[in-house]
KELOBA-394734 format. One record per residue (C-alpha): x, y, z; residue in one letter. Coordinates in Angstrom, 2 decimals. Example, Ala and Ser with C-alpha at 12.3 -4.5 7.8 and 13.67 -1.06 7.14 Angstrom:
2
x | y | z | res
12.30 | -4.50 | 7.80 | a $
13.67 | -1.06 | 7.14 | s $
END
This chain:
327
x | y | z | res
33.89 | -3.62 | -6.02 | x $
30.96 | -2.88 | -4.69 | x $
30.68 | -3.11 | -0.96 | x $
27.05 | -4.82 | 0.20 | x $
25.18 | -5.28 | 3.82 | x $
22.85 | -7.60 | 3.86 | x $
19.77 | -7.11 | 6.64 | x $
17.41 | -10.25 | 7.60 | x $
20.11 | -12.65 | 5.90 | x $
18.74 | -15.36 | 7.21 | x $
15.88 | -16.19 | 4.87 | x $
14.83 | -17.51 | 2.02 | x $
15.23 | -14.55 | 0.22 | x $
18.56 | -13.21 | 2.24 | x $
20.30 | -16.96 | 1.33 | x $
19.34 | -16.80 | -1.98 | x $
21.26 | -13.01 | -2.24 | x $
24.37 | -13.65 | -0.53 | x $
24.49 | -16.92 | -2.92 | x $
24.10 | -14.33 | -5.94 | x $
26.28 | -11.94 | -4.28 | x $
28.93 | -14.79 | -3.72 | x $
29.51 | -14.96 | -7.45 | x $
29.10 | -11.62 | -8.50 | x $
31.99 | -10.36 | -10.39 | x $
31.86 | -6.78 | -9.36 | x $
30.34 | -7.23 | -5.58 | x $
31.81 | -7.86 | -2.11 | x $
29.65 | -8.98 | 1.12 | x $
30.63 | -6.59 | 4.18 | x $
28.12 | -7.84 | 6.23 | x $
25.32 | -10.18 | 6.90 | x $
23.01 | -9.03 | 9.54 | x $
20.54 | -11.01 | 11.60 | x $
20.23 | -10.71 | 15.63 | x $
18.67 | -14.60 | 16.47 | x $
21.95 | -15.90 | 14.23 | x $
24.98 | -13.75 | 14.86 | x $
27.80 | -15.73 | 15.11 | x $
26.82 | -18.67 | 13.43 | x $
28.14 | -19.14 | 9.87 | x $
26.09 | -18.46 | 7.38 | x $
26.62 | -22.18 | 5.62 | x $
24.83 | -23.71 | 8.65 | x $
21.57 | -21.78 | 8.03 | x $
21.73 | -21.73 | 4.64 | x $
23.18 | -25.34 | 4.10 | x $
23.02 | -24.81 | 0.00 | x $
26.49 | -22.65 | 0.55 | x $
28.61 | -24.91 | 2.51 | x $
32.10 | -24.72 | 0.92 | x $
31.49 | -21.99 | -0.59 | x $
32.25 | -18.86 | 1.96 | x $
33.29 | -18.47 | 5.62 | x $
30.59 | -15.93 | 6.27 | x $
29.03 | -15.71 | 9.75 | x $
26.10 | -13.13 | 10.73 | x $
26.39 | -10.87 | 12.82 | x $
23.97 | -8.33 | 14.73 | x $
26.35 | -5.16 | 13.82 | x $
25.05 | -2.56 | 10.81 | x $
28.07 | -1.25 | 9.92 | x $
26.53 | 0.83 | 6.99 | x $
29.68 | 3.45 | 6.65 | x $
31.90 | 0.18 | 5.19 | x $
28.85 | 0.05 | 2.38 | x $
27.62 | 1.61 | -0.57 | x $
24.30 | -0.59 | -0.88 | x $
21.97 | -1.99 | 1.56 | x $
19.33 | -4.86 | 1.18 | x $
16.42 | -5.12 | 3.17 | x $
15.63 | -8.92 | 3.19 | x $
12.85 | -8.37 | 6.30 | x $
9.33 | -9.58 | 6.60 | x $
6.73 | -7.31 | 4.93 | x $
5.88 | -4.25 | 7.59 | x $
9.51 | -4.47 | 9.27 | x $
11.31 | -1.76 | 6.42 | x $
9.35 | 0.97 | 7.22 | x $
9.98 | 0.53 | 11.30 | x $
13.31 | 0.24 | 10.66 | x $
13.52 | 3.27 | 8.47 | x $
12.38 | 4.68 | 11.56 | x $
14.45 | 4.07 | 13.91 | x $
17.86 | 3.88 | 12.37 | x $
19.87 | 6.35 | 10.27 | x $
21.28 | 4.85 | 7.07 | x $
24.24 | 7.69 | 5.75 | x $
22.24 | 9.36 | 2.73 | x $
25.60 | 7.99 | 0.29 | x $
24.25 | 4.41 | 0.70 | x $
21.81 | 3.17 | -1.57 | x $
18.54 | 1.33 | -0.41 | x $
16.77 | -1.64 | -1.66 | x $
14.37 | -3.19 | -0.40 | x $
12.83 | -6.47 | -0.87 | x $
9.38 | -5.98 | 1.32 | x $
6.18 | -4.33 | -0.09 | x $
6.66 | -1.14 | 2.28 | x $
7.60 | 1.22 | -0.20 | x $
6.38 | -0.11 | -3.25 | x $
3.04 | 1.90 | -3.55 | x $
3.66 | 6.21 | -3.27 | x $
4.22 | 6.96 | -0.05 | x $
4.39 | 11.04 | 0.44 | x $
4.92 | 10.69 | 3.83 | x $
8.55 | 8.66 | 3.22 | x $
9.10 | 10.87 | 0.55 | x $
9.44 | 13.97 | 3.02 | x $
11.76 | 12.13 | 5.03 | x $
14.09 | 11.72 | 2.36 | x $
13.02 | 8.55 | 1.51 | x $
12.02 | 8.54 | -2.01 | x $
11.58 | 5.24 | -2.94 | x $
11.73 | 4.41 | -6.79 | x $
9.60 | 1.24 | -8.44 | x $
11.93 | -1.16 | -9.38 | x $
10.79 | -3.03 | -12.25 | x $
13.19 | -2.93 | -15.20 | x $
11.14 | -3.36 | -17.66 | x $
8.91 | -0.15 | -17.02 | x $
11.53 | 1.79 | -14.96 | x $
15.11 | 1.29 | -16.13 | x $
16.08 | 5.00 | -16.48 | x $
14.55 | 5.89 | -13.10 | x $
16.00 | 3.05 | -11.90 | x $
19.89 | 4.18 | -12.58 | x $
19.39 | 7.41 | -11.01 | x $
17.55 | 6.55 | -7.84 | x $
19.28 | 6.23 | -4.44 | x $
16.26 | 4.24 | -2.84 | x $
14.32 | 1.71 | -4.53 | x $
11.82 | -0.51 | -3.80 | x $
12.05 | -4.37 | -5.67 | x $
8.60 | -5.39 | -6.73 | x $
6.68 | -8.34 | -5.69 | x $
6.90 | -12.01 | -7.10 | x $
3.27 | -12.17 | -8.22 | x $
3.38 | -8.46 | -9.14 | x $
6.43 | -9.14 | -11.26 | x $
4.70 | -11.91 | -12.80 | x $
1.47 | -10.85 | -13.74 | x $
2.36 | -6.94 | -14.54 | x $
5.30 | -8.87 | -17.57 | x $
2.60 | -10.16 | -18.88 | x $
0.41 | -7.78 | -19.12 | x $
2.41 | -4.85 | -20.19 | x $
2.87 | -4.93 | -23.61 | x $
-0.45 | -4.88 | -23.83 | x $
-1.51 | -2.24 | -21.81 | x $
0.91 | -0.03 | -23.09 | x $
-0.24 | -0.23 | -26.33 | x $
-4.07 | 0.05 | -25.46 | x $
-5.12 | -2.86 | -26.99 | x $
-6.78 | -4.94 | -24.34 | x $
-9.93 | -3.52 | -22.79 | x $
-12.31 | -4.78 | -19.80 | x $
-11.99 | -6.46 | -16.64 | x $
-8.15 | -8.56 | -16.81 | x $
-8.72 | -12.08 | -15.38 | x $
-5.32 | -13.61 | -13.57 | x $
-5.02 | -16.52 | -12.07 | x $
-1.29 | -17.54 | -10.59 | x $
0.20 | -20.16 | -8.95 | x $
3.31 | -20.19 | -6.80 | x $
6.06 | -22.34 | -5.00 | x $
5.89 | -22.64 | -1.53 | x $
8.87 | -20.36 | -0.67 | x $
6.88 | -17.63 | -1.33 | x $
5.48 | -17.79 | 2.13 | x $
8.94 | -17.36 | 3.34 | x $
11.11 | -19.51 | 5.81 | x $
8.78 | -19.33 | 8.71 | x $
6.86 | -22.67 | 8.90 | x $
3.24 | -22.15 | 9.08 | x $
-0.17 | -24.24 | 8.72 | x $
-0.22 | -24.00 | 4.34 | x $
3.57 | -23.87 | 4.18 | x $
4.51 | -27.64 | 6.07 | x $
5.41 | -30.57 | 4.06 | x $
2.55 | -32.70 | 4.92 | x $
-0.12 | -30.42 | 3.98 | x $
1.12 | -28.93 | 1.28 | x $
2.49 | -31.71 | -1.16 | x $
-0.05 | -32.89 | -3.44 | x $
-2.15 | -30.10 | -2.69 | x $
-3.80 | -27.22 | -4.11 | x $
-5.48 | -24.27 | -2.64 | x $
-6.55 | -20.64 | -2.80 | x $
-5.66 | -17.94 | -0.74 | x $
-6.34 | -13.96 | -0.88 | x $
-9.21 | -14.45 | -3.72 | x $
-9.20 | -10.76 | -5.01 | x $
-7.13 | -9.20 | -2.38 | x $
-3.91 | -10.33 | -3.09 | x $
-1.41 | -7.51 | -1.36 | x $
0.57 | -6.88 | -4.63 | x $
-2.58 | -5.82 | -6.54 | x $
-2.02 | -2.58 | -5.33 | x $
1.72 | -2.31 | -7.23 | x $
0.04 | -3.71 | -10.11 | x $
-2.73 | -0.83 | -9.96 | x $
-0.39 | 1.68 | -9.67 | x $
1.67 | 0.56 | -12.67 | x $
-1.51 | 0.08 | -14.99 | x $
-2.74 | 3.74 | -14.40 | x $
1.15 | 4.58 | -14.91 | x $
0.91 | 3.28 | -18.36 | x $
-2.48 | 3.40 | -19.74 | x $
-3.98 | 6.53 | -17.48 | x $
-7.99 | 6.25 | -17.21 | x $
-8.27 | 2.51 | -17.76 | x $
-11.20 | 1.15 | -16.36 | x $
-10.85 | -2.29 | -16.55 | x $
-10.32 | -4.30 | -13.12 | x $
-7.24 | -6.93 | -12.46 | x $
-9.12 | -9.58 | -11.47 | x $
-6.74 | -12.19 | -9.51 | x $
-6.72 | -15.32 | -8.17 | x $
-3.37 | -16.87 | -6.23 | x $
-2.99 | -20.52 | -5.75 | x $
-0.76 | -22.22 | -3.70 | x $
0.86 | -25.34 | -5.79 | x $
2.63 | -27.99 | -4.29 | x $
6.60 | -27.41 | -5.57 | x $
8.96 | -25.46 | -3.87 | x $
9.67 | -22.38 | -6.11 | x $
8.47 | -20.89 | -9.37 | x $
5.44 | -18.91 | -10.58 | x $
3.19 | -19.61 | -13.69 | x $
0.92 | -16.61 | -14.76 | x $
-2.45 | -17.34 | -16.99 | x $
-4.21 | -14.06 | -17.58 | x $
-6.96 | -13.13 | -20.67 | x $
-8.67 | -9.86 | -21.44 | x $
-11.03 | -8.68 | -24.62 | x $
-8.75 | -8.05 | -27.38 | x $
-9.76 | -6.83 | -31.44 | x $
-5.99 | -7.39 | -32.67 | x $
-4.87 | -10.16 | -34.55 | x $
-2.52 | -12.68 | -33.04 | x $
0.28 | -11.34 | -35.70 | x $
-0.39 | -8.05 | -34.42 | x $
0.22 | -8.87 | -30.64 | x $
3.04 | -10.84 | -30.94 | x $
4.85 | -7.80 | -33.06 | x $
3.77 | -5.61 | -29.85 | x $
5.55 | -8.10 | -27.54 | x $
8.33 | -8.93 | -29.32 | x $
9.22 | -5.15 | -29.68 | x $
8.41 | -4.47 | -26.42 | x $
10.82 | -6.98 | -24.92 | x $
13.35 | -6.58 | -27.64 | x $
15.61 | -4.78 | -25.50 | x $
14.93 | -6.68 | -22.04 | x $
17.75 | -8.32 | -20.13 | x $
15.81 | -11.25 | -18.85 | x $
12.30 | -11.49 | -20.40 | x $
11.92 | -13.18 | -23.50 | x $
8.88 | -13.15 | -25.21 | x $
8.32 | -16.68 | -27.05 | x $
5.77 | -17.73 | -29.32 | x $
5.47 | -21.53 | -27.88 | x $
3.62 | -22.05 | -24.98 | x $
6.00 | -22.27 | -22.04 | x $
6.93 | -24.21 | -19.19 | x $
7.88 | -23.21 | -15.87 | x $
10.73 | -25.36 | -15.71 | x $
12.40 | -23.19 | -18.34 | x $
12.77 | -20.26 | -15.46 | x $
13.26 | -21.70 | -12.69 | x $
16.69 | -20.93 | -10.99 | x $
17.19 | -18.02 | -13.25 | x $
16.23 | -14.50 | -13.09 | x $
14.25 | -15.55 | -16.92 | x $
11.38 | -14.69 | -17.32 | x $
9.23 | -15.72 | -20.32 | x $
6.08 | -14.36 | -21.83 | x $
3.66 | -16.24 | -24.35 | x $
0.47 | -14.50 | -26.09 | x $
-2.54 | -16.56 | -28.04 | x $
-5.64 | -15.85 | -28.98 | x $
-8.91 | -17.17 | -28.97 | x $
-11.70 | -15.11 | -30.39 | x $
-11.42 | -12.11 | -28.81 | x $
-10.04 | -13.06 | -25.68 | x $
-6.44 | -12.30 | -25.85 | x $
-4.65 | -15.01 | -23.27 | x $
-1.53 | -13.87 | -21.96 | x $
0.99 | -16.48 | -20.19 | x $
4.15 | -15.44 | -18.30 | x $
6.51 | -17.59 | -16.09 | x $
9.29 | -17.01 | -13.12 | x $
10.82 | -18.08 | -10.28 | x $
9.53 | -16.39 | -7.37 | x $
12.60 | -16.19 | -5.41 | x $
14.99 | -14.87 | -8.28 | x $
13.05 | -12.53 | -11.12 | x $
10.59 | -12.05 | -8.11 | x $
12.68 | -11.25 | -5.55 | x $
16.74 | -11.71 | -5.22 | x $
17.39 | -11.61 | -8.74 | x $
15.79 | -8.46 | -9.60 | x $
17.04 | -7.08 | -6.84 | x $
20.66 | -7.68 | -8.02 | x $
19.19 | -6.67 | -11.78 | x $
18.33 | -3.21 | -9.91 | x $
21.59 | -2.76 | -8.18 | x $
23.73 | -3.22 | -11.67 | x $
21.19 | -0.27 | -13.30 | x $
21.59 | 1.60 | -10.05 | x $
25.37 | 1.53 | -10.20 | x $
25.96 | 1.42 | -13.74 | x $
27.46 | -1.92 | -14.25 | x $
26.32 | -5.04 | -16.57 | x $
22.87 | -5.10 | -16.07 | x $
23.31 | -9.14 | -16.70 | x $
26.67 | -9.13 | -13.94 | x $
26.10 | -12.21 | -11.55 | x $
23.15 | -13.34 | -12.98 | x $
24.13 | -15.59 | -15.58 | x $
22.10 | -18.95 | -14.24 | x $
20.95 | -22.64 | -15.39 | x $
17.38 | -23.27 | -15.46 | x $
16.47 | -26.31 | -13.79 | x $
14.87 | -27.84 | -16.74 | x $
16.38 | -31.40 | -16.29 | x $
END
């Protein structure tokens, strides 16, 4: 078995791993850390897991009873921990914030090289790293879609994105575009351009198609459902729509969890999975590229379990065998 700490348990994303965790065949919960609950059981916070474990937090770090560690902070709080604790150098890392997903030499000199975790780009570096950063929901999203293409040079130009999300993807901290009220039956933008996981996304598009000079042009919406994200993107393309979906199709041939289709998909079809599903048309010569997850699974939780299977050799599929909430 595979002995796991959990830190900032808590959370959205920390409740959705230990539920993952709960059910995973080859994995075993040590500990679930978080200082402002420790004591409590974990089914009072997370309410979704009464009956289903005896679990309470606590604020100890008892990382010599563990060989893997998940980071389940707020973006910014990895790195400061990093700093100020010792994790033994036999226990794996991964971590679920943004700290270490961009190069970082400095980390690197302290012995913490972080790998990119994104299966679908970095499976053998994945299995033989010790530290690894999971990528980001929208990065996840947008970069599936995308990569076929870029790797295979046939797009060219600015990429225009535009994605909308569930409201956990603000996290479990209430705040003035995450409450109820304001946010059902609303729409909005946010970060027009900005968006923090543009960066990830950069870095993987000069990975894979060096010297591109297009720009990833992205929009993020905040939608008015709870959890899920739905990816439109379209950039100049001279291929013919036979010819793209044979690129996609043999690019994801081998993926665990994304499946490219060739009917236009529905978000419903991902949610509560660790799916995620990738559609291609083509109008003119504007090739439209369509991708689909839920933000706290494939974008977070799930691929984090994904990346511990590859990282310790197991079923890359172990634990993650999930309904879709379609109905």
């Amino acid at each position: 078995m595979i002995k796991v700490g959990v830190l900032g348990a808590a959370g959205y994303t920390g409740g959705e791993l230990i539920r993952l965790l709960l059910n995973h065949p080859q994995a075993e919960i040590v500990f679930a850390n978080s200082e402002s609950n420790a004591g409590n059981p974990v089914s009072e916070v997370h309410e979704g897991l009464i009956g289903e474990t005896d679990l309470c937090f606590t604020s100890e770090m008892p990382f010599d009873m563990v060989d893997v560690v998940f980071f389940c902070f707020g973006h910014g709080k990895s790195e400061q921990f990093l700093k100020e604790h010792t994790i033994p150098a036999n226990v794996k890392i991964i971590d679920l914030a943004q700290d270490f997903r961009v190069k970082n030499e400095e980390l690197k000199v302290k012995n913490y090289d972080f790998t990119y975790g994104l299966p679908e780009t970095h499976r053998e570096q994945i299995r033989m790293t010790q530290h690894l950063a999971n990528p980001g929901c929208f990065a996840t999203c947008i970069q599936l879609a995308m990569l076929p293409a870029l790797k295979a040079g046939i797009i060219s130009g600015d990429i225009h994105v535009n994605g909308i999300t569930g409201s956990t993807g603000a996290g479990q901290k209430p705040g003035a575009t995450t409450h109820f009220s304001w946010r059902n039956d609303n729409i909005s933008v946010y970060k027009t351009f900005t968006h923090q996981h543009l960066l990830e996304i950069n870095q993987t598009v000069q990975e894979l198609c060096p010297g591109y000079d297009g720009r990833v042009l992205f929009i993020p919406q905040r939608g008015c459902f709870t959890r899920g994200i739905f990816v439109t993107a379209y950039a100049k393309c001279d291929k013919s729509l036979e010819e793209v979906q044979r690129i996609y199709a043999d690019y994801y041939g081998d993926a665990a969890f994304t499946h490219f289709v060739t009917k236009s998909p529905d978000m419903k079809q991902v949610v509560n999975t660790n799916k995620a599903v990738v559609y291609v048309e083509k109008y003119e010569d504007q090739l439209l590229m369509i991708s689909c997850i839920d933000n706290l699974l494939k974008g977070a939780v799930g691929q984090a379990v994904q990346n511990m299977n590859l990282m310790f050799g197991i079923d890359e599929k172990a634990g993650l065998q999930l309904k879709a909430s379609a109905f």
